[in-house]
C-alpha positions in Angstrom: 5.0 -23.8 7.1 6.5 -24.9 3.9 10.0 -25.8 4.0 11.8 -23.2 1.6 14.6 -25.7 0.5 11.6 -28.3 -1.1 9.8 -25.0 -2.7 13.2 -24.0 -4.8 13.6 -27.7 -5.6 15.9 -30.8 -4.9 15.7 -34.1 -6.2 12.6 -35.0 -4.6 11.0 -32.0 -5.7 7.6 -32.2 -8.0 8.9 -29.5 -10.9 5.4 -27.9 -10.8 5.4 -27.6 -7.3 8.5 -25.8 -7.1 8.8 -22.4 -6.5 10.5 -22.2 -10.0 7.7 -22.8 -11.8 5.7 -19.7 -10.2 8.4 -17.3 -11.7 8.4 -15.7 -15.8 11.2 -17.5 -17.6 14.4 -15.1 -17.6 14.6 -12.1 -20.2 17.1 -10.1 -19.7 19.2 -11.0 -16.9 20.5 -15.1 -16.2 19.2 -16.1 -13.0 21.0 -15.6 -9.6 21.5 -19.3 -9.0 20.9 -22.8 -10.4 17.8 -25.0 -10.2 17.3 -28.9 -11.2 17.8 -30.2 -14.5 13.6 -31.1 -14.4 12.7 -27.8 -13.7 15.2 -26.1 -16.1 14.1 -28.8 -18.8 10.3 -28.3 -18.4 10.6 -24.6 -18.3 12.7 -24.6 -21.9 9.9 -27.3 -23.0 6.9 -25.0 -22.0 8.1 -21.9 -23.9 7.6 -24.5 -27.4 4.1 -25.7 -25.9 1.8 -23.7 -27.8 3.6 -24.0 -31.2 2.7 -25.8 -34.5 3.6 -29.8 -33.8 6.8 -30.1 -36.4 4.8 -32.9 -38.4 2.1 -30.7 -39.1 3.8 -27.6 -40.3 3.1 -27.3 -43.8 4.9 -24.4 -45.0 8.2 -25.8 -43.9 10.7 -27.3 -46.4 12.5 -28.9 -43.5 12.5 -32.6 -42.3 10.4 -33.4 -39.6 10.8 -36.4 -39.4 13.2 -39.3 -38.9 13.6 -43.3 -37.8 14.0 -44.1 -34.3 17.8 -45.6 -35.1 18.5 -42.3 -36.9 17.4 -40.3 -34.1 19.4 -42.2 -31.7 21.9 -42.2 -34.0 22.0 -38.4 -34.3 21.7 -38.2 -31.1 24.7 -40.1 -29.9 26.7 -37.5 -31.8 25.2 -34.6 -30.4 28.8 -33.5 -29.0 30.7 -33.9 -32.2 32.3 -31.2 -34.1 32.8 -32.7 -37.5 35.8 -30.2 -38.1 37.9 -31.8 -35.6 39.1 -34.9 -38.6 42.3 -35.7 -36.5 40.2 -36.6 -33.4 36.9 -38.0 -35.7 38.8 -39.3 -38.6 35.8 -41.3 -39.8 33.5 -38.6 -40.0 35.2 -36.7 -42.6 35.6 -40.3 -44.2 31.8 -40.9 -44.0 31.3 -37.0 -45.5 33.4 -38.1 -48.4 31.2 -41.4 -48.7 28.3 -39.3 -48.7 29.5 -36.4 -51.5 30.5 -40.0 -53.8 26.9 -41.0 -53.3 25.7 -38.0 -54.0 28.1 -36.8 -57.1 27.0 -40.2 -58.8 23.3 -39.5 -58.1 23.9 -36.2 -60.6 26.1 -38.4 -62.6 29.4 -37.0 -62.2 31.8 -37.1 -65.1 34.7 -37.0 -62.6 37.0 -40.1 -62.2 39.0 -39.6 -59.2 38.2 -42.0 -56.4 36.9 -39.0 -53.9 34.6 -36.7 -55.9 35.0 -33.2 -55.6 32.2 -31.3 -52.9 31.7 -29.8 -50.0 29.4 -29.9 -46.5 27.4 -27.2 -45.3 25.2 -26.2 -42.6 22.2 -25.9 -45.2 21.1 -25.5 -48.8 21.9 -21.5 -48.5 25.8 -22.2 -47.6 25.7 -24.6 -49.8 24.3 -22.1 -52.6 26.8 -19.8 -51.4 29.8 -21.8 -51.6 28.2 -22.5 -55.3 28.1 -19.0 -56.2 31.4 -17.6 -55.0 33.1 -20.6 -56.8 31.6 -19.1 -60.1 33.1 -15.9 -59.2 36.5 -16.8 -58.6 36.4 -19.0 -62.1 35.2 -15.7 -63.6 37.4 -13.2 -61.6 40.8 -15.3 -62.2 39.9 -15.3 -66.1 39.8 -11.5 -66.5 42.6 -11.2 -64.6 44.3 -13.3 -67.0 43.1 -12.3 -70.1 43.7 -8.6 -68.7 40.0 -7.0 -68.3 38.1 -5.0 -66.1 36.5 -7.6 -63.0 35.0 -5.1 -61.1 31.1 -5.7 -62.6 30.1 -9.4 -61.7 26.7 -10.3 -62.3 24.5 -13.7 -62.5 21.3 -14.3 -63.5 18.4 -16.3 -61.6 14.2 -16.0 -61.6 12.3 -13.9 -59.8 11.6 -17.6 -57.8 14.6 -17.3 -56.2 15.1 -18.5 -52.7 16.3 -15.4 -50.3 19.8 -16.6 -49.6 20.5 -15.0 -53.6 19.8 -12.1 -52.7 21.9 -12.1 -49.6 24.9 -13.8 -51.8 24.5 -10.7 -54.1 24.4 -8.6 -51.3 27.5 -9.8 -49.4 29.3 -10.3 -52.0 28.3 -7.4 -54.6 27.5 -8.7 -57.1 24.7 -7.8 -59.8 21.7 -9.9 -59.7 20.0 -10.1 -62.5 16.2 -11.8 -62.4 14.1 -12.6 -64.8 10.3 -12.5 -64.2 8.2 -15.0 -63.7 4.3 -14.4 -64.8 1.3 -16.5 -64.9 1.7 -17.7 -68.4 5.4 -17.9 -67.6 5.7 -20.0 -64.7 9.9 -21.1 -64.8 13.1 -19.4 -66.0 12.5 -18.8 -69.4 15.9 -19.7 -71.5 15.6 -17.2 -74.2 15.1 -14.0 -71.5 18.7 -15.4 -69.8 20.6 -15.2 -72.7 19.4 -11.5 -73.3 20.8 -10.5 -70.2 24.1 -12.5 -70.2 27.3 -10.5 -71.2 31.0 -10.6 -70.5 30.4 -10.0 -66.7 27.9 -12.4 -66.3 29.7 -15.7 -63.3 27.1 -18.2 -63.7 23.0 -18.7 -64.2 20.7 -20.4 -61.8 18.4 -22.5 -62.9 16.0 -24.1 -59.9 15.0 -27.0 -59.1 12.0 -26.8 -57.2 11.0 -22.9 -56.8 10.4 -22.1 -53.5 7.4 -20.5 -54.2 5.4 -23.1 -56.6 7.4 -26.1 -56.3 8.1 -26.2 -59.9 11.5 -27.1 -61.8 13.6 -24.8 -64.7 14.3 -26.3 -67.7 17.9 -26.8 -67.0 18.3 -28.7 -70.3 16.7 -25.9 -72.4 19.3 -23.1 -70.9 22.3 -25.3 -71.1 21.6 -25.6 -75.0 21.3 -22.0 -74.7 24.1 -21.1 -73.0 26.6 -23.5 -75.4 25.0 -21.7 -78.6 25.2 -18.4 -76.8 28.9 -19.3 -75.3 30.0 -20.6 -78.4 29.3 -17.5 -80.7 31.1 -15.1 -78.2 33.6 -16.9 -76.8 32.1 -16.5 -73.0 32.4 -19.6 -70.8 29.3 -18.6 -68.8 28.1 -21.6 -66.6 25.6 -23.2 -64.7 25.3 -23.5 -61.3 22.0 -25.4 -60.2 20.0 -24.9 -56.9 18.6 -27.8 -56.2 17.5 -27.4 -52.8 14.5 -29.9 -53.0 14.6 -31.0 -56.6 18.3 -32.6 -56.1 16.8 -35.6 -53.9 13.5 -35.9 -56.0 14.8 -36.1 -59.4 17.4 -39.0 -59.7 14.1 -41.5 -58.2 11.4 -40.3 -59.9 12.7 -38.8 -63.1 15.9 -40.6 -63.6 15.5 -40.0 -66.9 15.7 -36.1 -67.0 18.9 -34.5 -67.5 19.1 -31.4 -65.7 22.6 -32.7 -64.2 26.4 -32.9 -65.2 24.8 -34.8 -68.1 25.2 -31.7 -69.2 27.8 -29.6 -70.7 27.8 -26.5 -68.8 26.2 -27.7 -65.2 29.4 -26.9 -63.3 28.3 -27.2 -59.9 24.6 -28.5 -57.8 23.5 -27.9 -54.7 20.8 -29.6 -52.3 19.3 -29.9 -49.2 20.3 -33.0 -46.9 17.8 -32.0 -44.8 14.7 -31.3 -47.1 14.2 -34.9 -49.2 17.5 -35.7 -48.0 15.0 -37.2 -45.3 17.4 -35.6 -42.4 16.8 -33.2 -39.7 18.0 -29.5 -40.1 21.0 -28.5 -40.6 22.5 -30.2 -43.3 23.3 -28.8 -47.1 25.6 -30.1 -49.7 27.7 -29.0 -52.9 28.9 -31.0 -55.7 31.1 -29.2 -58.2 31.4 -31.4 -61.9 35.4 -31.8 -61.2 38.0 -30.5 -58.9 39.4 -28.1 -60.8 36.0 -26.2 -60.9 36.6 -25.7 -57.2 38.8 -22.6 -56.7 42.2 -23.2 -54.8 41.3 -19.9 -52.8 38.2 -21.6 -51.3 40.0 -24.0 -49.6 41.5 -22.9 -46.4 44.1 -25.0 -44.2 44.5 -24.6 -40.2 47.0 -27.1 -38.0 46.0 -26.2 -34.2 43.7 -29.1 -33.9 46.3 -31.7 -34.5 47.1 -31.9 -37.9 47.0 -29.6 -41.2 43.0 -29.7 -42.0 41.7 -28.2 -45.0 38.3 -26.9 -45.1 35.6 -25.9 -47.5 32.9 -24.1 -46.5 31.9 -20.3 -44.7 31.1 -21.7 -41.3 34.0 -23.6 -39.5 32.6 -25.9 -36.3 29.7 -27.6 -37.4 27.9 -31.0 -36.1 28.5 -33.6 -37.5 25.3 -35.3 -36.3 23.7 -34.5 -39.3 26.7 -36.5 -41.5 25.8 -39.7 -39.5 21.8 -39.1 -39.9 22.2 -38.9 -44.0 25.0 -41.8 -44.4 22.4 -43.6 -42.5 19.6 -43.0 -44.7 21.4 -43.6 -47.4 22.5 -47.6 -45.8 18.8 -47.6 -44.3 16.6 -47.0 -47.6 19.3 -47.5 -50.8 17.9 -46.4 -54.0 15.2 -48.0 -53.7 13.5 -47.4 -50.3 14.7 -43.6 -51.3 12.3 -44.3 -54.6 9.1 -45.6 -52.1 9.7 -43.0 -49.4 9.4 -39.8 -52.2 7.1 -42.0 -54.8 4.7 -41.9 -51.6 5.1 -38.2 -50.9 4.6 -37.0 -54.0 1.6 -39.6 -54.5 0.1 -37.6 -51.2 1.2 -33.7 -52.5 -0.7 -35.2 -56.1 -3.8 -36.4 -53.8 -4.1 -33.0 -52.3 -3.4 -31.1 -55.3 -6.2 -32.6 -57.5 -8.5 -32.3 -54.3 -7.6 -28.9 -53.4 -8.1 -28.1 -57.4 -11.6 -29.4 -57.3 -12.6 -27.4 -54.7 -15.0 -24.6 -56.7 -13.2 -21.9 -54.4 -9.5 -22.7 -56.1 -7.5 -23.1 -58.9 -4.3 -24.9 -58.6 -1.1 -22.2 -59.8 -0.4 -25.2 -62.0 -1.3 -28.4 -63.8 1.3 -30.7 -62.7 3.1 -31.6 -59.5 7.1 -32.3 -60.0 8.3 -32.1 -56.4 5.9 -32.7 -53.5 4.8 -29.0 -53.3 2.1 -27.0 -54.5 0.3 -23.5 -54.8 -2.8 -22.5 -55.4 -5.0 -19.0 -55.6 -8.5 -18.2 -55.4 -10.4 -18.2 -58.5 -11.4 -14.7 -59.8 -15.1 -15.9 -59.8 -14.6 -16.3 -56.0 -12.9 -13.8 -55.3 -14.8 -11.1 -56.2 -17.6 -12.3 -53.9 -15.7 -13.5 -51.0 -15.4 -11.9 -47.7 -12.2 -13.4 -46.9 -8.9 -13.7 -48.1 -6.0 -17.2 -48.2 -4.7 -15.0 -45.2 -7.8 -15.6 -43.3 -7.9 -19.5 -44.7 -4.1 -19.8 -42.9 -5.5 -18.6 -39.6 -8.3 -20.7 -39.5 -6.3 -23.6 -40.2 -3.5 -22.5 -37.7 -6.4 -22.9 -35.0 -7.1 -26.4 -35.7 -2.7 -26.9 -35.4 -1.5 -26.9 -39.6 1.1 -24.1 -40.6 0.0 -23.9 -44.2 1.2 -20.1 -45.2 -0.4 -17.8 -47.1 2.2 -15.2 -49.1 2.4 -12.8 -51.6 4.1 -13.9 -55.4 7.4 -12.7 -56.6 7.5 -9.2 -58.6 5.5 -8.7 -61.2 3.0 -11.6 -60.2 3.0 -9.4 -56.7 -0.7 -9.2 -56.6 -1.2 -12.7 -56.9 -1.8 -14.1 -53.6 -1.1 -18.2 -53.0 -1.3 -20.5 -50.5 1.1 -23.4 -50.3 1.7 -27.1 -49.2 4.5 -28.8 -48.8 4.4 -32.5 -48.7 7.2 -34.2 -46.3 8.3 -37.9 -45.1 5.9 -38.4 -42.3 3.0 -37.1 -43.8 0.6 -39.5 -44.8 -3.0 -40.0 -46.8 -4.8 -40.0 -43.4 -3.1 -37.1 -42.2 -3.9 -35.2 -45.8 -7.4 -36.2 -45.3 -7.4 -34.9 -42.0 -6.3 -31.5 -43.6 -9.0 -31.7 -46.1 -11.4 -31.8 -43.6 -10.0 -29.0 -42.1 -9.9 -27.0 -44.8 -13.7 -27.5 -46.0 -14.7 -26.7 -42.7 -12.6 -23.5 -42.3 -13.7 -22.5 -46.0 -17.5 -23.1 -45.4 -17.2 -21.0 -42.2 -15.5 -18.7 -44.0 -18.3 -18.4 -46.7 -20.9 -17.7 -44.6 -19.5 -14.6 -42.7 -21.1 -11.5 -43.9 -18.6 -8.4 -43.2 -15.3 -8.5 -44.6 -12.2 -9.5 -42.6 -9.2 -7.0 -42.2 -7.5 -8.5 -45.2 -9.9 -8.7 -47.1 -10.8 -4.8 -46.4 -7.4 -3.8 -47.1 -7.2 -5.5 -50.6 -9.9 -3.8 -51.7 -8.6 -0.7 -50.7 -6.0 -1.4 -52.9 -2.7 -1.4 -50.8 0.0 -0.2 -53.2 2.4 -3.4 -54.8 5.4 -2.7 -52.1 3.0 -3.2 -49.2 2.2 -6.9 -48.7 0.0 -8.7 -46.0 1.7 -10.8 -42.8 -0.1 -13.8 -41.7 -3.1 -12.0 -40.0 -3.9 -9.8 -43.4 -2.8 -6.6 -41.8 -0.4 -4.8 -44.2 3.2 -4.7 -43.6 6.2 -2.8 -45.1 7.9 -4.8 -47.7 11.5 -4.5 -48.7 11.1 -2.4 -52.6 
C-alpha cells in the first residue's frame, strides 16, 4: 500500500509522483492546504508550457531578452519597491541618473543638474502622464485668461497606440484623428493644423506607429504648429510618443530632429522596455523643462519615513526594472546601444526585402525606420488565393512564431497586414529559420483547393466594423 504522506509530497517526494500532480490546477476556490515549493513551482510552470517561447514571439514590442548579469541583477531586486526612497535612497538616485541620460539623448535644452521626468510602469503611463501634463498647461491658461475649459481636445493619427484612446476616455477629452491611407502612410502636418483650435492641449506625433513601424514627421508639424501658433496666438504643443522610436533614433539617425531640438516638442515618452533593451515593465517621460510639468501632478506623502514626492498614476512599483536599464546603459554606452539596434534593424531590413520578394507580398512600405515591418498580400494574389494572412499566422503559430495577422486602422480597415517585429535576441539564423517557415506554410497554403474560414468570410463581405481574430472567424469590433 502506498504510504499517503509520500503521495501528497515531502521533501523526498518526486513532484510528478505526487498526488498533487494528478489534480486540475485550482479555479475557483485556493486549495485546502499547502504542498512543496517543487510541486507548487512545476504546476505554475506547466500552465505556460504550451505557449509561444518569449524569443520567438514576433508580434510583441516587448524585450525578451536580457544579459545574464542583468537578469541577476533584476533579480536581486525582485523585493524592492522603488517608492520607498527613504529606505532605497539610491534607487531614486539611479532613476534620476537614468532620466539625465535619457533627457540628453533628446537633447534637452534644460540646465538644471537633475532634468525634469518621470518613471512609469510602461510607455502607456508614461503617455499618460504626457497627456494630462498638456492638459493642465492648457486648463490653467483659460482659467487665467478667463475662458470656457470645458472642451479639451488633441489631435493624434489613426496609428495610434490604444492607451490614447483610453487617455481620452478617462479623462474626457476629444480625440481628434487623422486618417491614415495607403498613399498616406504618417500624420500628415497640413490635416493637424485643420483641426487644431482654441481647445486643442497638445498633438501627437509617433514615433514608430504601432501598426507599420513607421515615424511622423515631427519636424514638419512643429513648423506647422509655430506658423499656425504664431498667427493665432495659441501655444498648442507637442507631445511625442516615442514608445519604440525614442531608443532607435538618437543611434541610428542622430541626425534627425524630431526632439527638443525643436521649438514646440514639450514633452517625449518611450519605452525602457522595448529598445530600452529591458524586460517589461518599464516606461519613461521627459518633459523639455520643469516648469512644463504641472505643480498639481506631483503628489507628496510622509508615512514611509520622510516627505516623498511622486510623479506618476501608479504608486508601488519595482524598481527592478530601474537597475536592469542603468545597467544597460553602464553595460553597452552609446556605442554598444548603436551595435545592438544597428544589428536589429540590419535583421528587420533582411526580412523585409526577403519577405518583399516573395511574389505572394508586397511590403506596406519601402523603407524600414525602426526594426518593424508590415506587409499585405498583393491584389494579384489575392484574388486567387484560398487563404488569407490569418491562416499564414496559424500555420506559423504551429511551428512556435507569434507573428500576428490584424486588421488596419479606419479607413484603411479592409486592408489586412501581417507584422514583424524585430527585437535584441533575434538573430540572422533565427530570421532564416522563419523564412523557412514561412515558404513552407505559404506553399502548403497554395496548394489547398477549398477555401479556409477566413478566407470564406471575406468574400462574403463582412461589413467594416466586423474584423477577423487570429483563426479568421469574425469577431465584433468596437465602432
Amino acid at each position: 500500500m502506498i504510504d499517503k504522506t509520500f503521495r501528497d509530497g515531502d521533501a523526498k517526494s518526486e513532484t510528478f509522483a505526487t498526488n498533487a500532480m494528478l489534480q486540475p490546477s485550482p479555479v475557483d476556490t485556493i486549495p485546502d492546504g499547502p504542498t512543496t515549493p517543487e510541486v507548487a513551482y512545476q504546476m505554475v510552470k506547466d500552465e505556460t508550457f504550451a505557449q509561444t517561447q518569449p524569443r520567438l514571439n514576433l508580434a510583441t514590442f516587448v524585450g525578451t531578452y536580457m544579459d545574464e548579469y542583468a537578469t541577476r541583477l533584476m533579480n536581486e531586486a525582485i523585493n524592492i519597491n522603488y517608492i520607498d526612497e527613504t529606505e532605497y535612497p539610491r534607487i531614486a538616485v539611479m532613476n534620476a541618473k537614468c532620466i539625465n541620460i535619457m533627457a540628453n539623448l533628446w537633447h534637452t535644452p534644460e540646465t538644471a543638474k537633475w532634468k525634469t521626468g518621470a518613471l512609469a510602469i510602461g510607455s502607456s503611463e508614461a503617455c499618460m502622464l504626457g497627456g494630462v501634463a498638456a492638459w493642465i498647461r492648457w486648463r490653467e491658461r483659460r482659467k487665467a485668461e478667463g475662458k470656457p475649459y470645458d472642451k479639451p481636445n488633441f489631435i493624434i493619427s489613426t496609428g495610434y497606440q490604444i492607451v490614447w484612446e483610453k487617455f481620452a476616455q478617462l479623462w474626457q477629452i476629444e480625440m481628434r484623428t487623422v486618417p491614415l491611407t495607403i498613399e498616406k502612410t504618417t500624420l500628415d502636418p497640413q490635416a493637424v493644423i485643420d483641426l487644431c483650435d482654441e481647445n486643442t492641449i497638445c498633438v501627437v506625433p509617433i514615433q514608430g506607429v504601432t501598426w507599420t513601424g513607421l515615424n511622423d514627421d515631427v519636424a514638419a508639424i512643429d513648423a506647422a504648429l509655430d506658423e499656425y501658433n504664431a498667427k493665432t496666438g495659441y501655444n498648442i504643443p507637442i507631445h511625442i510618443d516615442a514608445a519604440s522610436g525614442g531608443f532607435i533614433l538618437p543611434f541610428l539617425n542622430p541626425d534627425l530632429k524630431w526632439d527638443f531640438r525643436l521649438k514646440w516638442v514639450y514633452s517625449i515618452s518611450t519605452s525602457g522596455h522595448k529598445y530600452g533593451l529591458v524586460y517589461p515593465g518599464l516606461g519613461w517621460v521627459v518633459w523639455r523643462d520643469k516648469k512644463y510639468l504641472p505643480s498639481e501632478m506631483s503628489f507628496s506623502v510622509n508615512y514611509l519615513g520622510a516627505e516623498i514626492q511622486q510623479v506618476g498614476l501608479n504608486f508601488s512599483r519595482p524598481a527592478a526594472q530601474i537597475l536592469g536599464q542603468y545597467y544597460q546603459f553602464i553595460r553597452l554606452g552609446f556605442e554598444g546601444y548603436k551595435e545592438v539596434q544597428f544589428n536589429t534593424m540590419t535583421v528587420a531590413k533582411y526580412l523585409h526585402s526577403k519577405i518583399g520578394s516573395m511574389p505572394q507580398f508586397t511590403n506596406y512600405s519601402d523603407e524600414v525606420v525602426n526594426p518593424l515591418f508590415c506587409w499585405y498580400m498583393t491584389p494579384e494574389h489575392e484574388k486567387t488565393a484560398r487563404w488569407t494572412l490569418f491562416d499564414l499566422q496559424d500555420k506559423l503559430a504551429q511551428k512556435g512564431w507569434m507573428v500576428p495577422a490584424y486588421t488596419m486602422p479606419a479607413n484603411i480597415e479592409n486592408v489586412v497586414v501581417m507584422r514583424i517585429v524585430c527585437k535584441y535576441g533575434f538573430s540572422r539564423d533565427m530570421a532564416d529559420q522563419l523564412l523557412g517557415d514561412i515558404e513552407a506554410a505559404v506553399a502548403e497554403l497554395d496548394k489547398l483547393e477549398y477555401p479556409t474560414t477566413s478566407r470564406i468570410a471575406m468574400e462574403k463581405n463582412v461589413p467594416l466594423e466586423v474584423k477577423f481574430n487570429h483563426t479568421g472567424r469574425p469577431m465584433q469590433q468596437k465602432k
